[in-house]
N, C-alpha and C positions, 0 to 999 in steps of 0.2 A: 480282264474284260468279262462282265457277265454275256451270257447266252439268253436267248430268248428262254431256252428251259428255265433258268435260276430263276426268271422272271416269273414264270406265270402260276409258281402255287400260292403265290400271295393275295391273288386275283379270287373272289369265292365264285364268281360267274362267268360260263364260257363265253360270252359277248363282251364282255369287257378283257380276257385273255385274250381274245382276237382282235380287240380294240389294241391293245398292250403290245401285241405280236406285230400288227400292223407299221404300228406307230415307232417302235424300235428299228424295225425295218428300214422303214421311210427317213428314218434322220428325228422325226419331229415330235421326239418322247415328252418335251419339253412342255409343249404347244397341247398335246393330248391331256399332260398335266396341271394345265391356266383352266384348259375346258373344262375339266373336271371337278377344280378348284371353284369355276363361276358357278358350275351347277348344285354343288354341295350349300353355297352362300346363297344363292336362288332360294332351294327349297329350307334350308334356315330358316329366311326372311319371309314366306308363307306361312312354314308352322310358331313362328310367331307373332303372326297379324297383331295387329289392337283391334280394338272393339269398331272404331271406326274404320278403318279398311277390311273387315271381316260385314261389316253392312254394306260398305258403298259393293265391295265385291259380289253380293246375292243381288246388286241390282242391276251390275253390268255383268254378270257372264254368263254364256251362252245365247251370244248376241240379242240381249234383251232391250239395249237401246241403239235405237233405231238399224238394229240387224248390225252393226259394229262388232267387230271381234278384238274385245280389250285381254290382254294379259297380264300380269300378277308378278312382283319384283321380277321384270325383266332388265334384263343387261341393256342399259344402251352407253357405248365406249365406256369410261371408270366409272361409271352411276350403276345404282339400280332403280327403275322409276317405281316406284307403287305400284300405278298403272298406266299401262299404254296401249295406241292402237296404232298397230304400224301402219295401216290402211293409209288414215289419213293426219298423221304424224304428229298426235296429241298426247303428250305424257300430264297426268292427274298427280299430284302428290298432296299425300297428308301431312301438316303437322303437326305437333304437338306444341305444350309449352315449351321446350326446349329453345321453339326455331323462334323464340319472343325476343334472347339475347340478339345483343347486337353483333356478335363474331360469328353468328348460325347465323343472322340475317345478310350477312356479307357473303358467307361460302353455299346459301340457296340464291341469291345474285350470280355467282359465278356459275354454279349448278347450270341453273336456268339459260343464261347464256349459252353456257356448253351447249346445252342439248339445242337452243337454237341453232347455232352452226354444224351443229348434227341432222337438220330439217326438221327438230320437233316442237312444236309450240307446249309451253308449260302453264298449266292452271294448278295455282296453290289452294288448299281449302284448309282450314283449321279442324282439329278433327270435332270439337265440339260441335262446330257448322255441321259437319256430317249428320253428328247421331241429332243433333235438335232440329235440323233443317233441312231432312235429306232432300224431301220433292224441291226445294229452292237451289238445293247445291244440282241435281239430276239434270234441272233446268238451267242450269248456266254450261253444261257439260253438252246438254245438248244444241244450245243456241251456238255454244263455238264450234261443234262440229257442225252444224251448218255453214257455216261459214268457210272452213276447210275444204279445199277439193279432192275429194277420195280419188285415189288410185282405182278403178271396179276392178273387181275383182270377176272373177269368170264366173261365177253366179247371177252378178246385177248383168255383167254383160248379156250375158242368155237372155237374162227378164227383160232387158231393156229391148233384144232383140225379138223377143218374141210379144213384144206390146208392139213395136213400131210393126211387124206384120201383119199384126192381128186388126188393126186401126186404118 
């Protein structure tokens, strides 16, 4: 049976040997190594944007529509969405020509459903759509999130509290 020693020269940073030390300990080496494995596949799927998720990106981050906080191939259950806002539970995805066939248009069907019964509502855009049309595509992303009811978060909360005293 290895030791936690055998374990931790393989590790180059002492946050992750205590992450490694932690998780041996606990039972859950296993579970330490899926997290691991998602976040390695996350930042992947970042450094290799296309052209069209590397534009729609410079115009949702850093809450630039409508103060939304979208994030960039996040995990949601076996997916990773392009983009999401867990706020108010919209995942954006790009296609390519790929998703044209008809067996990619059956497994973005199931996709999309998943992630319904997961709470999130799915908007498809082509990525052409993006780079020729972005204020048309920005416009459809913002009309559905009007339509969605945001969780507030303790930000609006404040703002809204402090308007309703203020008036």
């Amino acid at each position: 049976m290895k030791t936690v020693d055998t374990l931790t020269p393989t590790l180059s940073r002492p946050r992750e040997r205590e992450q490694e030390r932690e998780a041996f300990v606990s039972g859950s080496l296993s579970r330490e190594r899926e997290r691991a494995g998602v976040r390695v596949r996350s930042r992947s799927l970042r450094q290799g944007q296309t052209d069209a998720e590397a534009l729609l990106w410079s115009k949702l981050r850093s809450r630039q529509l409508k103060d939304l906080k979208f994030r960039r191939q996040h995990p949601i259950g076996p997916y990773f969405a392009d983009f999401a806002c867990i706020e108010i539970g919209l995942v954006i995805e790009l296609d390519g020509g790929q998703h044209a066939e008809e067996a990619a248009g059956s497994h973005d069907e199931k996709r999309g459903s998943d992630m319904a019964a997961l709470g999130f509502q799915t908007l498809r855009f082509w990525n052409n759509d993006v780079l020729s049309k972005t204020e048309a595509v920005l416009e459809k992303i913002l009309q559905t999130a009007e339509t969605l009811t945001p969780a507030l978060s303790r930000k609006r909360e404040r703002e809204q509290e402090n308007s309703k005293g203020t008036s």
